[in-house]
PDB file with SEQRES, HELIX, SHEET and CRYST1 records, atoms N, CA, C and O in Angstrom:
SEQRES   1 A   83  UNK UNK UNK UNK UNK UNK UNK UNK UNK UNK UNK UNK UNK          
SEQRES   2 A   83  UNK UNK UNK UNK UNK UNK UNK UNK UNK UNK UNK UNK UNK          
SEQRES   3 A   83  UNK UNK UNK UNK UNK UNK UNK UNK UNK UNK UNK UNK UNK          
SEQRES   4 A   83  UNK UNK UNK UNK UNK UNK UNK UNK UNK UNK UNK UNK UNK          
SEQRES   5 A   83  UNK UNK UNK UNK UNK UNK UNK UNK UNK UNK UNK UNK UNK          
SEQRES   6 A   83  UNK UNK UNK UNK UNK UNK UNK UNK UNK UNK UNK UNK UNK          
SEQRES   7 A   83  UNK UNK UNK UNK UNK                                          
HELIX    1 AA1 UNK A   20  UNK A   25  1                                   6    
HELIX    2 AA2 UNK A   72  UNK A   82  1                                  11    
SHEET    1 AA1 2 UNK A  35  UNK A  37  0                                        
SHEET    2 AA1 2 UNK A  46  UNK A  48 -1                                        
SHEET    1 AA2 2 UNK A  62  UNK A  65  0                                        
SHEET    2 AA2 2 UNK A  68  UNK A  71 -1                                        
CRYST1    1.000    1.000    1.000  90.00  90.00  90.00 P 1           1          
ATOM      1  N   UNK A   1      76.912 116.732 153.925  1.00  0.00           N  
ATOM      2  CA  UNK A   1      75.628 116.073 153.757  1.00  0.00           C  
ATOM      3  C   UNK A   1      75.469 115.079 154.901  1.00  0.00           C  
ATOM      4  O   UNK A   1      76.376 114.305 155.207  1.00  0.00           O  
ATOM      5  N   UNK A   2      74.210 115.123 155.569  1.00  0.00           N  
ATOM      6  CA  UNK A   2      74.076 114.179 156.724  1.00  0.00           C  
ATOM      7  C   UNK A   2      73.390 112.734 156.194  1.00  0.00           C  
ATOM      8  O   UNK A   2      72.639 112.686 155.220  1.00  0.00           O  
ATOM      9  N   UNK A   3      73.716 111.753 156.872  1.00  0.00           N  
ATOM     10  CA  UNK A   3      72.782 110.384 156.660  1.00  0.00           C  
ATOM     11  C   UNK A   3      71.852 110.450 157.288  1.00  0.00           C  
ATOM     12  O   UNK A   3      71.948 110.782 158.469  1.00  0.00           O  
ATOM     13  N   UNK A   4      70.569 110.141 156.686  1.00  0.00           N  
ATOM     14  CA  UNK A   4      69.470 109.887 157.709  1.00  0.00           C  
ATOM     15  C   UNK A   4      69.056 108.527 158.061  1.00  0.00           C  
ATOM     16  O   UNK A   4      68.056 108.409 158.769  1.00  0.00           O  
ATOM     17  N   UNK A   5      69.699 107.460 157.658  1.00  0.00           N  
ATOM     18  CA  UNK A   5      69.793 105.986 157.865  1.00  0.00           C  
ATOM     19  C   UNK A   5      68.608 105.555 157.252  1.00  0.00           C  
ATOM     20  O   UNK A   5      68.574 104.348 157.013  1.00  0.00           O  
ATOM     21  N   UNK A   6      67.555 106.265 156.909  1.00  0.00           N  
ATOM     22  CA  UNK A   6      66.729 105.772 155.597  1.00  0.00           C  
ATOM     23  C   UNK A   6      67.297 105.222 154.464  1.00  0.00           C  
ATOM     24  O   UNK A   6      68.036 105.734 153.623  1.00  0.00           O  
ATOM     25  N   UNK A   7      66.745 103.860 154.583  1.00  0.00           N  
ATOM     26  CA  UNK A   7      66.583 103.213 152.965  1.00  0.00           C  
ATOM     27  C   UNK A   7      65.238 102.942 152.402  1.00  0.00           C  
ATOM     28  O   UNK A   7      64.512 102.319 153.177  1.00  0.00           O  
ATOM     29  N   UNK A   8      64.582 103.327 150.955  1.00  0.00           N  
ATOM     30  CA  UNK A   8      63.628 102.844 150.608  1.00  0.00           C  
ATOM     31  C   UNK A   8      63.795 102.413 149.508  1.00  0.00           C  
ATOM     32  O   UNK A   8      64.487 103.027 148.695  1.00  0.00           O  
ATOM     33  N   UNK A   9      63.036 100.938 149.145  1.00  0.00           N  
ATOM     34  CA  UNK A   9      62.884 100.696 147.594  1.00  0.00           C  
ATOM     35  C   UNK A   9      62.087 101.542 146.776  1.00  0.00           C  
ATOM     36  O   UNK A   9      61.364 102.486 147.096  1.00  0.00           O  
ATOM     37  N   UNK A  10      62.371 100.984 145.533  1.00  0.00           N  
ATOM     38  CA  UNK A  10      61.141 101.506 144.612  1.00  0.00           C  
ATOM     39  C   UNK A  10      60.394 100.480 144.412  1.00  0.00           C  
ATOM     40  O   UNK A  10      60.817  99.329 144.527  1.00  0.00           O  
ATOM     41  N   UNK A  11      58.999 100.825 144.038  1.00  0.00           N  
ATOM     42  CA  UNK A  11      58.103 100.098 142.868  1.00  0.00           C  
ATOM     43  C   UNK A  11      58.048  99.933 141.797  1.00  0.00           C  
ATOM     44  O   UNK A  11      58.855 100.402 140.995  1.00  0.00           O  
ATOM     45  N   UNK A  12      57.104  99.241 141.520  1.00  0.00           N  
ATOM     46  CA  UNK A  12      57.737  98.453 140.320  1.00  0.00           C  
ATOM     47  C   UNK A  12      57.582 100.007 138.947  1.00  0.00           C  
ATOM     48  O   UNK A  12      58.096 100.032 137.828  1.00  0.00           O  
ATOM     49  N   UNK A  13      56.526 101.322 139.749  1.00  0.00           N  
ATOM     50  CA  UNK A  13      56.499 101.943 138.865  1.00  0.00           C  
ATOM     51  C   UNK A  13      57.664 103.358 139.018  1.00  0.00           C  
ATOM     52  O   UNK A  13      57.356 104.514 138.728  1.00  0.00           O  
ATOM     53  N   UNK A  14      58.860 102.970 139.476  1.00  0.00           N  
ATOM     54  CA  UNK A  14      59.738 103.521 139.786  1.00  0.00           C  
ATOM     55  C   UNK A  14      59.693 104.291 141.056  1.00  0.00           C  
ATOM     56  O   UNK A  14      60.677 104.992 141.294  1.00  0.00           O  
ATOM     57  N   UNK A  15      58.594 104.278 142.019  1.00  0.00           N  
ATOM     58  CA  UNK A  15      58.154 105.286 142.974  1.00  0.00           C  
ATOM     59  C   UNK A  15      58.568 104.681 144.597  1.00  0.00           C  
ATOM     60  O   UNK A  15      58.598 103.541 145.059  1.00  0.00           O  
ATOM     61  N   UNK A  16      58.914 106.284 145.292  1.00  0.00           N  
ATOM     62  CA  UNK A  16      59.245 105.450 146.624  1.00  0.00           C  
ATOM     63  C   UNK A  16      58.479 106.357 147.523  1.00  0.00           C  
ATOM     64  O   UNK A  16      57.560 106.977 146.987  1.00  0.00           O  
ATOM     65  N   UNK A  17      58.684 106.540 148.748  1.00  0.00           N  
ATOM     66  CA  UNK A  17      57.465 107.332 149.505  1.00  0.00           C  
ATOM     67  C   UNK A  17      59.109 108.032 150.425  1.00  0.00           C  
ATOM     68  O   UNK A  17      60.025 107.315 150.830  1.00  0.00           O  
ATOM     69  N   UNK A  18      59.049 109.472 150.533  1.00  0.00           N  
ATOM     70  CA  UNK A  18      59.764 110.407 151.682  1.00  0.00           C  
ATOM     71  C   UNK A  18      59.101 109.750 153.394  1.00  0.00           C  
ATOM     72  O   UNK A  18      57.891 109.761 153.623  1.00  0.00           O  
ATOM     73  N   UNK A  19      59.977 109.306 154.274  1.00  0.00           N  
ATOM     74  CA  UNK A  19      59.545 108.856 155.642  1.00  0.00           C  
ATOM     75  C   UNK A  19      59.379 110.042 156.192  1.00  0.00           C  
ATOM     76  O   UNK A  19      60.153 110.998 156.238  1.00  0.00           O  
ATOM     77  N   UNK A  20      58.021 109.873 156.717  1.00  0.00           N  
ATOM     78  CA  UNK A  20      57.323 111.193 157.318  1.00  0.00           C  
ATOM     79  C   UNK A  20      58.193 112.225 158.146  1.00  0.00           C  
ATOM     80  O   UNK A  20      58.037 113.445 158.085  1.00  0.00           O  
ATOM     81  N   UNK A  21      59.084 111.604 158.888  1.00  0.00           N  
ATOM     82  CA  UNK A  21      59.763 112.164 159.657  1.00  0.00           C  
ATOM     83  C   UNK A  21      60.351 113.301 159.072  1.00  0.00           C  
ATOM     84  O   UNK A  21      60.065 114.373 159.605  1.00  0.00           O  
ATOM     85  N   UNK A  22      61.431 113.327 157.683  1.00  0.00           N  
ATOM     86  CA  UNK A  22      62.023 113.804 156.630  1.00  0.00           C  
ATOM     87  C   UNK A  22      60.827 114.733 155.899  1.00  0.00           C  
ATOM     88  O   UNK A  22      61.125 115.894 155.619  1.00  0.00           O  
ATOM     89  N   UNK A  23      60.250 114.522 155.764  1.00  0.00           N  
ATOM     90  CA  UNK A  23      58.440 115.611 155.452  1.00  0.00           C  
ATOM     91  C   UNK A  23      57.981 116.312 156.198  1.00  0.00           C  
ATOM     92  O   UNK A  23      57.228 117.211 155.823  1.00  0.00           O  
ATOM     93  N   UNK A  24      58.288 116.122 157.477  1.00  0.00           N  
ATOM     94  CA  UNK A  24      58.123 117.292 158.780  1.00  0.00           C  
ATOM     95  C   UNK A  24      58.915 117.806 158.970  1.00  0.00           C  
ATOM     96  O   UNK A  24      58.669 118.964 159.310  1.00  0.00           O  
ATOM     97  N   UNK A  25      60.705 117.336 158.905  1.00  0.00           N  
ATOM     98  CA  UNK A  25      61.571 117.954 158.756  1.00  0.00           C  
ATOM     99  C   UNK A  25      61.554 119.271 158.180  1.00  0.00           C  
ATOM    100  O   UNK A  25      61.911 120.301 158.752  1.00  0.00           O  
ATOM    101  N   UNK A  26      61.017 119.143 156.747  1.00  0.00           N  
ATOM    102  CA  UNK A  26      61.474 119.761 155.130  1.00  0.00           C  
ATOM    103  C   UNK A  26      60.124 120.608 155.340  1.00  0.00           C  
ATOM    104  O   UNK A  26      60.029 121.601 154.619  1.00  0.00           O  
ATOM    105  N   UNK A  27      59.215 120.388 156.104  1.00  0.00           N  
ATOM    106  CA  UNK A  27      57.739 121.286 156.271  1.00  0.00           C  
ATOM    107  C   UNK A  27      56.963 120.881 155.053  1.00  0.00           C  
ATOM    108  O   UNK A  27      56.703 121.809 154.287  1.00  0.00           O  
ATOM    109  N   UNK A  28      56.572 119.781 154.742  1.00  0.00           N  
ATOM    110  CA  UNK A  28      56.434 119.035 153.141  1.00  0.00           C  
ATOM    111  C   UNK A  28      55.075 118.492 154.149  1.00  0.00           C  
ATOM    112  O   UNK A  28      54.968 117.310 154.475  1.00  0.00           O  
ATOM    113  N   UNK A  29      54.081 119.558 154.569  1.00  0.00           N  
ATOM    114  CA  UNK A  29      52.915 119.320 155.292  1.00  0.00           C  
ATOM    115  C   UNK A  29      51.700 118.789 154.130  1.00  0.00           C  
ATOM    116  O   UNK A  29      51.142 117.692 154.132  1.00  0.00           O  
ATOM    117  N   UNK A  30      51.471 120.030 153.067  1.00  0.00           N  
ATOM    118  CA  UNK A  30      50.473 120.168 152.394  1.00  0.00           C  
ATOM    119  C   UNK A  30      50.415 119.297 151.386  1.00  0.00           C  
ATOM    120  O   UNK A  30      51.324 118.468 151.378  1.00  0.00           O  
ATOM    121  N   UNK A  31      49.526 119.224 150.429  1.00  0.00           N  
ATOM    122  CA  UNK A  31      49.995 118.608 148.917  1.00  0.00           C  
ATOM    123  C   UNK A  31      50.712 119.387 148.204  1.00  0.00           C  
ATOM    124  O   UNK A  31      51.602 119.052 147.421  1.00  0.00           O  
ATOM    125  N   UNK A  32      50.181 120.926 148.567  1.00  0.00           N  
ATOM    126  CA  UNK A  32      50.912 121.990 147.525  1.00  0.00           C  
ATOM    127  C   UNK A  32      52.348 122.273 147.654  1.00  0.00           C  
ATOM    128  O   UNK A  32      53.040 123.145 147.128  1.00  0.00           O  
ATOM    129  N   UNK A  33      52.588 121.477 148.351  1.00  0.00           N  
ATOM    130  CA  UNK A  33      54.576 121.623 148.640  1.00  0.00           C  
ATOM    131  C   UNK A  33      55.136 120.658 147.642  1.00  0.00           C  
ATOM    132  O   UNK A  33      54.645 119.560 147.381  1.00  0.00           O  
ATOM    133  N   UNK A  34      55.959 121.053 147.237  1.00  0.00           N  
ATOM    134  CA  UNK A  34      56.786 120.239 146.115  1.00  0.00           C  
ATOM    135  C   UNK A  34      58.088 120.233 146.569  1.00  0.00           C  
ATOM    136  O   UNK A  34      58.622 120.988 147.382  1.00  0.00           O  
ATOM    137  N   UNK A  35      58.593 119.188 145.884  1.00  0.00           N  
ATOM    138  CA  UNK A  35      60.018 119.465 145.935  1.00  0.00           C  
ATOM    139  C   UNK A  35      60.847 119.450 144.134  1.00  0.00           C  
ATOM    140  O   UNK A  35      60.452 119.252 142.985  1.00  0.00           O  
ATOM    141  N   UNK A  36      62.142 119.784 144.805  1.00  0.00           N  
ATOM    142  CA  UNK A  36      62.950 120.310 143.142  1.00  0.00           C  
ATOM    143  C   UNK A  36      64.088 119.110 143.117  1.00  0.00           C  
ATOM    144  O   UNK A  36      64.968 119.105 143.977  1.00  0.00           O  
ATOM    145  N   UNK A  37      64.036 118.192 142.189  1.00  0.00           N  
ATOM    146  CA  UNK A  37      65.097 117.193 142.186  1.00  0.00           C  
ATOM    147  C   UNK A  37      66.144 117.716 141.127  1.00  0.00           C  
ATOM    148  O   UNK A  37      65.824 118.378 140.140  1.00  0.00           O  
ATOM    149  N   UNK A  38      67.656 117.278 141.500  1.00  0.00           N  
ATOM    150  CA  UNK A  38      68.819 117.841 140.934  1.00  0.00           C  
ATOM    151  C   UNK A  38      68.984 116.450 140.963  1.00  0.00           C  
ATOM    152  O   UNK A  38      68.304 115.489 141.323  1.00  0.00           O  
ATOM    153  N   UNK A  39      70.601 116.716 140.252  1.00  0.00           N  
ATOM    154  CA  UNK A  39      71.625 115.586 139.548  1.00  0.00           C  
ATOM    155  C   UNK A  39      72.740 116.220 139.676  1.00  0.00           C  
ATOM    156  O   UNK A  39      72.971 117.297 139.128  1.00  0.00           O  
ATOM    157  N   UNK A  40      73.783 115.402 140.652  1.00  0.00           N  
ATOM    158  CA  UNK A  40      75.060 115.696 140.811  1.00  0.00           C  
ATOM    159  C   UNK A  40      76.210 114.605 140.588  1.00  0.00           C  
ATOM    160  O   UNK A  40      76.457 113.985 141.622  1.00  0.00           O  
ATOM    161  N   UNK A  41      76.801 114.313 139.723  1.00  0.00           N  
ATOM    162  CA  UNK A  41      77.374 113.345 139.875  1.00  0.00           C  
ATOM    163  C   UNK A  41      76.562 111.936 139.880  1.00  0.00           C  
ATOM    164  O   UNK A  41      75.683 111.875 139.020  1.00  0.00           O  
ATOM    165  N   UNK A  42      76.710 110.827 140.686  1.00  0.00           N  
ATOM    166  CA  UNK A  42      76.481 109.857 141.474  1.00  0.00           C  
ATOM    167  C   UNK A  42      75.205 110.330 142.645  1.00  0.00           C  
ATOM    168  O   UNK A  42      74.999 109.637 143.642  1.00  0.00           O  
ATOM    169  N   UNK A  43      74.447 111.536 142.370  1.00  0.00           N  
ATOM    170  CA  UNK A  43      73.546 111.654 143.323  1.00  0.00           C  
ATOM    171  C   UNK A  43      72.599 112.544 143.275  1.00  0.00           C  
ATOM    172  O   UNK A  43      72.675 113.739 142.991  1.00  0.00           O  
ATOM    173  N   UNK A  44      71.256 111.588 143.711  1.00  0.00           N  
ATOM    174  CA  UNK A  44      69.887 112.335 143.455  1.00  0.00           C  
ATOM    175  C   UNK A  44      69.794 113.299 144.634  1.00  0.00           C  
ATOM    176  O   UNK A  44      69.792 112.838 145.775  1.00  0.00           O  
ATOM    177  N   UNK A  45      69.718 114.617 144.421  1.00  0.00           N  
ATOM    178  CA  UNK A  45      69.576 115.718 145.399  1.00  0.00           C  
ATOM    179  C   UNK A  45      67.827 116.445 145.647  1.00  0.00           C  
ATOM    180  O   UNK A  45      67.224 117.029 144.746  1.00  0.00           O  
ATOM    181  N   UNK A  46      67.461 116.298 146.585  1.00  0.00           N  
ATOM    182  CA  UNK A  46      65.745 116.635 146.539  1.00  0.00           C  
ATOM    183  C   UNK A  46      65.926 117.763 147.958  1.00  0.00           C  
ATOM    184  O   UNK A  46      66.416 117.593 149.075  1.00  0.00           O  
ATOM    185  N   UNK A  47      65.274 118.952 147.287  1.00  0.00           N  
ATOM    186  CA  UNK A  47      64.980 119.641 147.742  1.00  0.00           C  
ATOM    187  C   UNK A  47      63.645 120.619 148.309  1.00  0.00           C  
ATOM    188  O   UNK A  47      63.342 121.150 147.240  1.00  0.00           O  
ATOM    189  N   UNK A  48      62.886 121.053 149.099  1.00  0.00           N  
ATOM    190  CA  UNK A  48      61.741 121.581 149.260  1.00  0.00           C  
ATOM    191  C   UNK A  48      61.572 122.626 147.903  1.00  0.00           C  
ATOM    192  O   UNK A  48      62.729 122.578 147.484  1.00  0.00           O  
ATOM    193  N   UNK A  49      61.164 123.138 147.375  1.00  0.00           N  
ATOM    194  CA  UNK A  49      60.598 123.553 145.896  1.00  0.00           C  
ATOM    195  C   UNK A  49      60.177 125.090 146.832  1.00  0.00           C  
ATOM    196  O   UNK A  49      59.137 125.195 147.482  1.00  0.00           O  
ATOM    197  N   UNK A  50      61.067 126.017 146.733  1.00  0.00           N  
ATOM    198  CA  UNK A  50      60.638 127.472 147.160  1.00  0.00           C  
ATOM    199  C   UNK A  50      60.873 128.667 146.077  1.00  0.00           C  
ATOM    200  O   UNK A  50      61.966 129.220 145.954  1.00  0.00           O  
ATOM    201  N   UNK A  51      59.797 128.979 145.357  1.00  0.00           N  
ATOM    202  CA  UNK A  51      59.644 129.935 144.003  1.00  0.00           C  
ATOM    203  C   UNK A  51      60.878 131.237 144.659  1.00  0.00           C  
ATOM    204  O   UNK A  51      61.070 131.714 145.778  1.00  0.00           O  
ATOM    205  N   UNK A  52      61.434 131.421 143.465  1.00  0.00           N  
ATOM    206  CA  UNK A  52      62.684 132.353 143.730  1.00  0.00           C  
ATOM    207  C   UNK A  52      63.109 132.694 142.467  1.00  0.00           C  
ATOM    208  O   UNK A  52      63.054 131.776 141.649  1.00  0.00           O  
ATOM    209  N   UNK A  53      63.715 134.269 141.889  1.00  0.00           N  
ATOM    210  CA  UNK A  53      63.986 134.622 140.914  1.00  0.00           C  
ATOM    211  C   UNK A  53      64.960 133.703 140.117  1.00  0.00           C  
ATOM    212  O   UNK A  53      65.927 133.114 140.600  1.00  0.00           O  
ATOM    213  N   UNK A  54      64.516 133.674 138.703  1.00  0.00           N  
ATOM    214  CA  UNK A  54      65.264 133.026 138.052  1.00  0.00           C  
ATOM    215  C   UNK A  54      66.569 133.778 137.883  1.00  0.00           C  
ATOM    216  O   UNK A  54      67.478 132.949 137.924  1.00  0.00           O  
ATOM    217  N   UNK A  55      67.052 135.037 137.704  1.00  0.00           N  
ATOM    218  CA  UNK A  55      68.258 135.372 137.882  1.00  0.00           C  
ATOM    219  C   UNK A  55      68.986 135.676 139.019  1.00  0.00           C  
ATOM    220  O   UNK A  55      70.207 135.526 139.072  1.00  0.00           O  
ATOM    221  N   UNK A  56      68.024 136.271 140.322  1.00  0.00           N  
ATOM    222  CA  UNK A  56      68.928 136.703 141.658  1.00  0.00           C  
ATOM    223  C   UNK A  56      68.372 135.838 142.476  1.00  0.00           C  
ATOM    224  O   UNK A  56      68.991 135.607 143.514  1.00  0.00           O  
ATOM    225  N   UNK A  57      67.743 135.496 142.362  1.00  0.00           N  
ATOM    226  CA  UNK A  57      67.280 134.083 143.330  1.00  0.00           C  
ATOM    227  C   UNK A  57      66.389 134.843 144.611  1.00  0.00           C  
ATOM    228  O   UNK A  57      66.272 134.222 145.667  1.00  0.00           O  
ATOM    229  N   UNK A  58      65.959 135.796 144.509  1.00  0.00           N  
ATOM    230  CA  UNK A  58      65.191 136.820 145.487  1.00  0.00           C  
ATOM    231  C   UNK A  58      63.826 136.492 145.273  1.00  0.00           C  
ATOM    232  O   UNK A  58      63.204 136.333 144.223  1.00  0.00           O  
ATOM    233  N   UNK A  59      63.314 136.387 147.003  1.00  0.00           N  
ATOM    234  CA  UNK A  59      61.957 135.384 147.175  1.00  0.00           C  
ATOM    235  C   UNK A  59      61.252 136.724 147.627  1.00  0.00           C  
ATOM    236  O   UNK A  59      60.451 136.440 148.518  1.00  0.00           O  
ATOM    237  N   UNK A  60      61.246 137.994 147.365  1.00  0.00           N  
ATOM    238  CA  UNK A  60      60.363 139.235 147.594  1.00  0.00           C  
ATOM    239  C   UNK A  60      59.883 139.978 146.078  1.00  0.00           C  
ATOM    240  O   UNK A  60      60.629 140.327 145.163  1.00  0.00           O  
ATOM    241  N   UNK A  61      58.889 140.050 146.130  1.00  0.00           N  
ATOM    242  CA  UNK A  61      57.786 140.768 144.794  1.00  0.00           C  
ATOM    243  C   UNK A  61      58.317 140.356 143.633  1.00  0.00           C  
ATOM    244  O   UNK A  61      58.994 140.996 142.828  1.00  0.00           O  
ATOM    245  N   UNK A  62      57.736 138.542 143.591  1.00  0.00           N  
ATOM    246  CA  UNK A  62      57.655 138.019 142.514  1.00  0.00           C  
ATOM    247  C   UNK A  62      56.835 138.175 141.390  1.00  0.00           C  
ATOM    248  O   UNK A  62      55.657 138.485 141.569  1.00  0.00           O  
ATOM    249  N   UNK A  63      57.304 137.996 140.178  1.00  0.00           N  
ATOM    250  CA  UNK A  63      56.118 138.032 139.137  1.00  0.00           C  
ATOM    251  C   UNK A  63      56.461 137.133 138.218  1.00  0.00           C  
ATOM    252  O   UNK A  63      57.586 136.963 137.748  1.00  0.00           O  
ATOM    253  N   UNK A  64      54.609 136.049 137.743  1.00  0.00           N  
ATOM    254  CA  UNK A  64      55.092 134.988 137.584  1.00  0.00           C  
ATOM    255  C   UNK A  64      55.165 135.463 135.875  1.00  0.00           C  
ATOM    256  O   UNK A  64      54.486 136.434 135.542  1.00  0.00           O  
ATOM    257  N   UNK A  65      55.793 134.927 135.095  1.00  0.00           N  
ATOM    258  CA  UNK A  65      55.146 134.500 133.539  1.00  0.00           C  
ATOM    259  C   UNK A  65      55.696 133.039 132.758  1.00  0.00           C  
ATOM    260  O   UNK A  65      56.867 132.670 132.657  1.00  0.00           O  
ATOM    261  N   UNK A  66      54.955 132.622 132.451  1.00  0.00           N  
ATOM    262  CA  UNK A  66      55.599 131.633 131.772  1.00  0.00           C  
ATOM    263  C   UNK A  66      56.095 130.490 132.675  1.00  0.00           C  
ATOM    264  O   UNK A  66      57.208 129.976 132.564  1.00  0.00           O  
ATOM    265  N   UNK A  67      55.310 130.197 133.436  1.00  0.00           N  
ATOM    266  CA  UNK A  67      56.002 129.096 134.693  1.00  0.00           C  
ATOM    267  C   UNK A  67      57.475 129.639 135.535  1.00  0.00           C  
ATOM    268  O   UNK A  67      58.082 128.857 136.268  1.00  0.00           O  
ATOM    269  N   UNK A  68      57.837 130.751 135.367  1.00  0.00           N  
ATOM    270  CA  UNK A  68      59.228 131.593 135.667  1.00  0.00           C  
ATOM    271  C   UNK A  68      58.885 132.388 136.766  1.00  0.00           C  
ATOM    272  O   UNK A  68      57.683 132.574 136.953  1.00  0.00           O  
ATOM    273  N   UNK A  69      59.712 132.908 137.548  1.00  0.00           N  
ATOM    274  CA  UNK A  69      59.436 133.516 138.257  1.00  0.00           C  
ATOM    275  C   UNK A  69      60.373 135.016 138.211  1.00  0.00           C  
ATOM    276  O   UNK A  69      61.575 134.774 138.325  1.00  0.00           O  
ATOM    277  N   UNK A  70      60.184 135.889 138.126  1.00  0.00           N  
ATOM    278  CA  UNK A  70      61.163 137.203 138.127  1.00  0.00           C  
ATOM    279  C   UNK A  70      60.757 138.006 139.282  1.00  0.00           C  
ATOM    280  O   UNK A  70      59.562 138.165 139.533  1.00  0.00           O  
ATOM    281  N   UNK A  71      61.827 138.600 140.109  1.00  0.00           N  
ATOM    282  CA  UNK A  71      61.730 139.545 141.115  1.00  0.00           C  
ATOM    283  C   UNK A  71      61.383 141.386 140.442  1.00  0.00           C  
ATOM    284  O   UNK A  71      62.162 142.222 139.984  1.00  0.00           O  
ATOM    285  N   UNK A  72      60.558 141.406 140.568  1.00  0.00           N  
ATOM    286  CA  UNK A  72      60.603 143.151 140.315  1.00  0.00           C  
ATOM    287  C   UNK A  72      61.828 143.789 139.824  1.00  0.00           C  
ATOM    288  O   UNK A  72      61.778 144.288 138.700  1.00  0.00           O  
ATOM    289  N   UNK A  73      62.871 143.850 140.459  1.00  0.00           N  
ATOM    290  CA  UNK A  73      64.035 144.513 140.465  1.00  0.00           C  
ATOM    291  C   UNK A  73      64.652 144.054 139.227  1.00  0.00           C  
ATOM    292  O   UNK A  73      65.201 144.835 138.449  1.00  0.00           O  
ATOM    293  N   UNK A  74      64.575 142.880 139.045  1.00  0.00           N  
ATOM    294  CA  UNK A  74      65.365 142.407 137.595  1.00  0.00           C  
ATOM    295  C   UNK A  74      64.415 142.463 136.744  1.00  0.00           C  
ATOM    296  O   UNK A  74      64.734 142.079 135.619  1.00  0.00           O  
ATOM    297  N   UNK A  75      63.179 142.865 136.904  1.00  0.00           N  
ATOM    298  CA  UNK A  75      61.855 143.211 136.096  1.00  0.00           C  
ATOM    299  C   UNK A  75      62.478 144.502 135.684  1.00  0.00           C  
ATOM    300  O   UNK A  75      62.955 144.587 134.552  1.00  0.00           O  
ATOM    301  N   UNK A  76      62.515 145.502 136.496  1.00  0.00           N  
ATOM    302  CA  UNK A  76      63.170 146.341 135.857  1.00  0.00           C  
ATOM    303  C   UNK A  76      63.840 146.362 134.979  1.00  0.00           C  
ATOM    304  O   UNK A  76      63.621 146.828 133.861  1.00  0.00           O  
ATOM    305  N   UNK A  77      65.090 145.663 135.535  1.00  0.00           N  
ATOM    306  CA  UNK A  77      66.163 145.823 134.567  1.00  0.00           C  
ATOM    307  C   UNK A  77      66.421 145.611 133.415  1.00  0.00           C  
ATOM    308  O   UNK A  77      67.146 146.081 132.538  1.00  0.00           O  
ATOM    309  N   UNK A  78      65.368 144.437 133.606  1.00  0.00           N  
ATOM    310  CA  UNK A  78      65.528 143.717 131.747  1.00  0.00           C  
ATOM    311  C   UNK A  78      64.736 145.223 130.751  1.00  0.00           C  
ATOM    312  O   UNK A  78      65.156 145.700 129.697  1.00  0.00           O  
ATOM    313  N   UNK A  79      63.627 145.612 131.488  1.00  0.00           N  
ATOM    314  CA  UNK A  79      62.899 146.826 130.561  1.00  0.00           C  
ATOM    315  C   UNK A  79      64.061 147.818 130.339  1.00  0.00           C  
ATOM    316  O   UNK A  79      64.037 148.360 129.234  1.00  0.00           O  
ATOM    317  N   UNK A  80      64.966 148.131 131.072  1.00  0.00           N  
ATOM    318  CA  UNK A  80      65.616 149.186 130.761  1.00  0.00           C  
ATOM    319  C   UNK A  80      66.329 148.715 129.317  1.00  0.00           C  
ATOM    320  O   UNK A  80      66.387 149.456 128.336  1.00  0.00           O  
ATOM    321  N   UNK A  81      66.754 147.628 129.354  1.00  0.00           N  
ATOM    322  CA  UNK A  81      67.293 146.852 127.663  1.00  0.00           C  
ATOM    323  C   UNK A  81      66.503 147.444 126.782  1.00  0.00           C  
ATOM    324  O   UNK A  81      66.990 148.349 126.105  1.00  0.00           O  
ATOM    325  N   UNK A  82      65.035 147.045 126.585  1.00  0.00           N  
ATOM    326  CA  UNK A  82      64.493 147.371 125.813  1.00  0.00           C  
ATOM    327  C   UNK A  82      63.915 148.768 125.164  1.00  0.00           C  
ATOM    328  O   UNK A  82      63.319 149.023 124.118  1.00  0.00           O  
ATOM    329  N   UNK A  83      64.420 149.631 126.390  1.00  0.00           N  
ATOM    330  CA  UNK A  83      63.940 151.048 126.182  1.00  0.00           C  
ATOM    331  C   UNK A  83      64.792 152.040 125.245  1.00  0.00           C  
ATOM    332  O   UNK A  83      64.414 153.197 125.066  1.00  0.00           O  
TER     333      UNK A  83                                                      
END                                                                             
């Protein structure tokens, strides 16, 4: 993990702002870019937010349901269960 020598506070409503630099970095251009926060230990992990299968993690012929995302291929597969 690299340092980026950024420090920011928060507000008083818990909120801090990403330094632009780190937002051009991450391509965090639009509003519609999100990011995905984790918990490791002792540390908040933030990541750019890129839709990817919930089981193979494959970012080609998604389909959404349910806020989820499934790749075709494991679309398949789950139907074959049920058949």
């Amino acid at each position: 993990m690299n340092a980026t020598g950024f420090v920011r506070k928060f507000d008083e409503n818990g909120r801090f702002v990403l330094p632009m630099e780190l937002r051009k970095k991450l391509h965090l251009t639009s509003q519609e870019d999100a990011i995905e926060i984790f918990v490791e230990d002792d540390m908040i992990i933030l990541r750019k937010y890129e839709p990817a299968c919930i089981f193979c993690q494959g970012m080609e012929d998604l389909i959404g349901y349910k806020d989820k995302k499934v790749c075709r291929k494991c679309s398949e597969k789950i139907n074959v269960l049920f058949e």
